[in-house]
N, C-alpha and C positions, 0 to 999 in steps of 0.2 A: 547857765552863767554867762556873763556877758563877758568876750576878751576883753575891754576896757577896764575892767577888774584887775588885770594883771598887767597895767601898765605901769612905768618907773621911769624918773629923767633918769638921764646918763649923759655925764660931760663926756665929749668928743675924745676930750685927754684921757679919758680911763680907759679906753680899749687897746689894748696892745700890740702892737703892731711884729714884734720880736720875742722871743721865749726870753726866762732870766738864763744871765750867765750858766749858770748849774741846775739841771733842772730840779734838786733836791731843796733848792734854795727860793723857788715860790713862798710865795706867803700863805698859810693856811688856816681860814676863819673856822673855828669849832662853835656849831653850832648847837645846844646843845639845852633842853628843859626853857626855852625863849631867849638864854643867855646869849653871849658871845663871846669866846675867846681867840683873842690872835694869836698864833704860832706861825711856826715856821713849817715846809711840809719836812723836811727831815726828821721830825719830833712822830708825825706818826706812829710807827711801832710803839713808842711809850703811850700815847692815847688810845690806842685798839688794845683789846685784853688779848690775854692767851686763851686758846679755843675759840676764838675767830675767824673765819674763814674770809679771804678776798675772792671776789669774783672778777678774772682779768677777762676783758675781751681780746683775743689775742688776733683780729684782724690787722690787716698789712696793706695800707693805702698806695693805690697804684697810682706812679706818674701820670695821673690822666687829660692833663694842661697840656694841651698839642697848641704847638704856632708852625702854621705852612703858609704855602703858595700857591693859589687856584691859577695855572696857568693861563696867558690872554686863549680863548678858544678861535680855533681855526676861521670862524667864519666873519670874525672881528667879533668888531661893539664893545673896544676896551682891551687894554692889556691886563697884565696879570693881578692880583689880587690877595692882599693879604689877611690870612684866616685866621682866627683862633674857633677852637673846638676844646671843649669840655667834656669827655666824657660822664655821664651818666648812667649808666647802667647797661649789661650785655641784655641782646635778646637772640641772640643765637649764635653761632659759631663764628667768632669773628668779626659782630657784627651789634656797633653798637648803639643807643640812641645819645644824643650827643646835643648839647647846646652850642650854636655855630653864631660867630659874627665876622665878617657884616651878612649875615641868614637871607638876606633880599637880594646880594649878589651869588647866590649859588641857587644850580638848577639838578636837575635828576639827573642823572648824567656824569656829573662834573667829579674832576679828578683832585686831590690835592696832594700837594709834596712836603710830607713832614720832616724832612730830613732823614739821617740814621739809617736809611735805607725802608721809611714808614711813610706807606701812602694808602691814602682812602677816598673810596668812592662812594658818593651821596646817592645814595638808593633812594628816598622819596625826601619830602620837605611840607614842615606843618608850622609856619612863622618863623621865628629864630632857632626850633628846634629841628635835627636830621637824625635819619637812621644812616650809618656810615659802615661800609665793610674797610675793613682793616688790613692790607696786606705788606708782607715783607720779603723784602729779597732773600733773607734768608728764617733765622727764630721771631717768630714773630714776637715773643714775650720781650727776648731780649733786646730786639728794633725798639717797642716801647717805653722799655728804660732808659733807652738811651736818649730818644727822641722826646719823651714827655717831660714835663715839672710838675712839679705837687700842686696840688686844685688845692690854694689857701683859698679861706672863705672870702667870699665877695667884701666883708667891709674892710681885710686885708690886701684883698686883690685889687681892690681901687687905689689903695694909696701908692702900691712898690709893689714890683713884680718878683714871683718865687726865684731864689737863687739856691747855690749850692748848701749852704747853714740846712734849710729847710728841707733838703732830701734826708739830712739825719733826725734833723729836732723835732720836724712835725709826721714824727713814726713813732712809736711806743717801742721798750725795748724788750719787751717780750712780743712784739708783732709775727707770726709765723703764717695765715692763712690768707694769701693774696687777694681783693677783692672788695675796699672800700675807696672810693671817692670823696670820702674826708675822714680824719680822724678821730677816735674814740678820745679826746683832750683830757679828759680826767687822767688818763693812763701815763700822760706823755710826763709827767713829774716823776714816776720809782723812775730809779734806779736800781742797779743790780745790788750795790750797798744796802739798801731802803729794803730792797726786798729779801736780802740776808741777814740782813737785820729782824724782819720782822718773823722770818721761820727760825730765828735761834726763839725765839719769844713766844714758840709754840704757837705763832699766828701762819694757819697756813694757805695756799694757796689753790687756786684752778682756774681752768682757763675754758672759755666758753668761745665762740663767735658770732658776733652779727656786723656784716657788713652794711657798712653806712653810706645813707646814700645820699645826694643833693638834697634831696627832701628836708634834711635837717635843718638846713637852715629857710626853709619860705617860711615866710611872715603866715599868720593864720587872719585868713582876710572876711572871716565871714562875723558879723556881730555877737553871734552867740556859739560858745562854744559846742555846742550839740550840733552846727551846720556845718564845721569843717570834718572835711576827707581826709584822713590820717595816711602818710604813705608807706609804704610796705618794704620790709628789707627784713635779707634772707638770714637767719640766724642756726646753730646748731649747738644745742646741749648734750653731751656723752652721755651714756648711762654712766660712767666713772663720775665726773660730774656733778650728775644729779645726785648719785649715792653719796659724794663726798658732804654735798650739802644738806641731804637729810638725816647725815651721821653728827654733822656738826649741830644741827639745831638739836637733834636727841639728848646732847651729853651738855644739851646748856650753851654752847657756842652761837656768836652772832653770823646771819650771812650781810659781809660790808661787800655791796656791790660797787666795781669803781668803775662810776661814769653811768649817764642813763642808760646806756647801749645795754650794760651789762644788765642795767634793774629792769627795762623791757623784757629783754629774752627771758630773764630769771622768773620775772610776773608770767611770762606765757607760758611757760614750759610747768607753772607753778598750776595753771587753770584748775584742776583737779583738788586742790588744798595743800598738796606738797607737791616740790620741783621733782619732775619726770622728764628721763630722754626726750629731746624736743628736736626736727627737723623739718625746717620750710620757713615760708614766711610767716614775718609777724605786723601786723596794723593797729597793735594796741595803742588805745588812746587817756592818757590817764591823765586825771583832771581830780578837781578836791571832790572828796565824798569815796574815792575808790576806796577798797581795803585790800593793803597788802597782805600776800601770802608768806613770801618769801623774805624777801630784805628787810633786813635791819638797823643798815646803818649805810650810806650813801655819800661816797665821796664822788666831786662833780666840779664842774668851772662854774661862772658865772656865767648867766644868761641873758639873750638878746628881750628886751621887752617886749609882752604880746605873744611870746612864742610858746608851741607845744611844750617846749625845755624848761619855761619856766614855771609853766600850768605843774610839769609834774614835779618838779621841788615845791612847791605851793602845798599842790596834795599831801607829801611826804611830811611836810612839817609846820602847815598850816600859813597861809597865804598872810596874815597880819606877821607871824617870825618872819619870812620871809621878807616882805616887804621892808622891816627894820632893820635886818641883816644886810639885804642892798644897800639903805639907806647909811647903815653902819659901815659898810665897805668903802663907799663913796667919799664921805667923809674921810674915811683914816687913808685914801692912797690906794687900794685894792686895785690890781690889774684885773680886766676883765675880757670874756671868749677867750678865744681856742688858743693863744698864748698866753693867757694871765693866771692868777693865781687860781687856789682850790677853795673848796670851802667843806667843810665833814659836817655831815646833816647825822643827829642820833634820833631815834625816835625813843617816846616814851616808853 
């Protein structure tokens, strides 16, 4: 398949820049037999049946947006230097790869001062990207809280920088397992309401994790979908879990995975024909033609065009619904990415 396939306009105004006042109070497109229905997401529980199962990713995005100071170095050639570091992903003890700018002003060597009592030194350099060891005067975790801001996605982090609203709003509130560098977004709409509501209704829940990584958002830049490199992030399914979801499909219940995070991990762990204990990484790449094992019903945000996110809602409910569904959004006002609204994909 060609990406070109899965392109869509998108006016500048529909990407969101802020969550809604409430997050119960997104808008949520029901997709559903090619139809569409607009709702509210607070109406969920009444749209999902009883004997439902939700699948929550219950990862816990780290403050990973560092801004410091590369002090001027001893022997001159410049005074001091202002950094921003991204973290990206750990690859050992403390120690992690990081997207750095201005990346052509720092060398091996170099020290930077994150505040907080958080500073890090650049172990090697490969263009704008570093490996950086992390140290703190005292908890390291809790230096990083205090010192980092939430890593909003790049076409947020151009317009306005993360503030405080965003340490709460852009976390889900069932988030418990520390460890991703953006957020699972479909998640970020329950509430503890939404979701009391939806277990009086005999719809019940679990919680899975895969930590998300940068990766989510790169553009897929190769012509044809078969040439892009899928990247890899760490997930884990329980055996509780897994039996919860193969008890539920038994007795006729749907599994509604919320967000792709969750329909990734739940497809992988699924390899076998039914969802099994799953620990490690996963590089599943799912595109139209796949067949799912598991999921049945797919709550998710709106996606960047081009992108893996959209290749797999495409698959999920057929890339011509999809494409109209955009086209149906755009039109009626829909907020779209990682603050804007939902959309509930049902399969046949």
């Amino acid at each position: 398949m060609r990406t070109a396939d899965f392109d869509f306009d998108l006016p500048e105004d529909r990407i969101a820049l802020r969550p809604a006042e409430r997050r119960d109070a997104s808008r949520l497109l029901h997709v559903r037999g090619g139809g569409f229905g607009d709702r509210r997401f607070a109406e969920l529980p009444e749209i999902l049946r009883p004997g439902d199962l939700l699948v929550l990713n219950d990862t816990k995005v780290l403050p990973a947006a560092l801004r410091g100071i590369r002090p001027a170095r001893p022997e001159g050639g410049g005074g001091d230097v202002a950094v921003e570091a991204n973290l990206l992903a750990p690859v050992g003890e403390g120690v992690w790869r990081a997207l750095a700018r201005p990346g052509k002003r720092l060398r091996d060597g170099d020290r930077i001062d994150f505040g907080a009592g958080l500073s890090g030194t650049v172990l090697s350099r490969d263009g704008g990207e570093v490996s950086l060891r992390l140290d703190a005067e005292g908890d390291l975790d809790a230096a990083l809280r205090a010192a980092g801001h939430m890593p909003l996605p790049p076409y947020i982090a151009r317009r306005r920088p993360a503030d405080d609203e965003d340490r709460e709003r852009y976390q889900t509130v069932f988030a418990q397992a520390e460890g991703s560098v953006a957020a699972p977004t479909a998640g970020l709409h329950f509430t503890p309401e939404v979701l009391a509501t939806c277990e009086a209704r005999g719809i019940g829940a679990v919680h899975v994790t895969l930590h998300v990584g940068a990766g989510t958002f790169l553009p897929v830049s190769a012509e044809e979908t078969s040439d892009h490199k899928m990247h890899a992030e760490w997930g884990h399914v329980s055996e509780e879990a897994a039996a919860a979801m193969r008890e539920a499909k038994a007795r006729g219940g749907r599994i509604v995975c919320v967000g792709t995070t969750a329909l990734r991990l739940t497809e992988t762990a699924a390899a076998s024909g039914e969802v099994r204990a799953f620990l490690g990484e996963t590089d599943i790449f799912i595109t139209p033609g796949y067949d799912f094992r598991a999921c049945d019903v797919l709550l998710t945000n709106f996606h960047l065009p081009r992108s893996t996110l959209f290749m797999l809602v495409c698959a999920f409910s057929g890339t011509d619904t999809m494409k109209a569904a955009y086209a149906h959004a755009v039109e009626a006002g829909y907020r779209f990415y990682s603050y804007g609204d939902a959309c509930l994909l049902e399969r046949e």
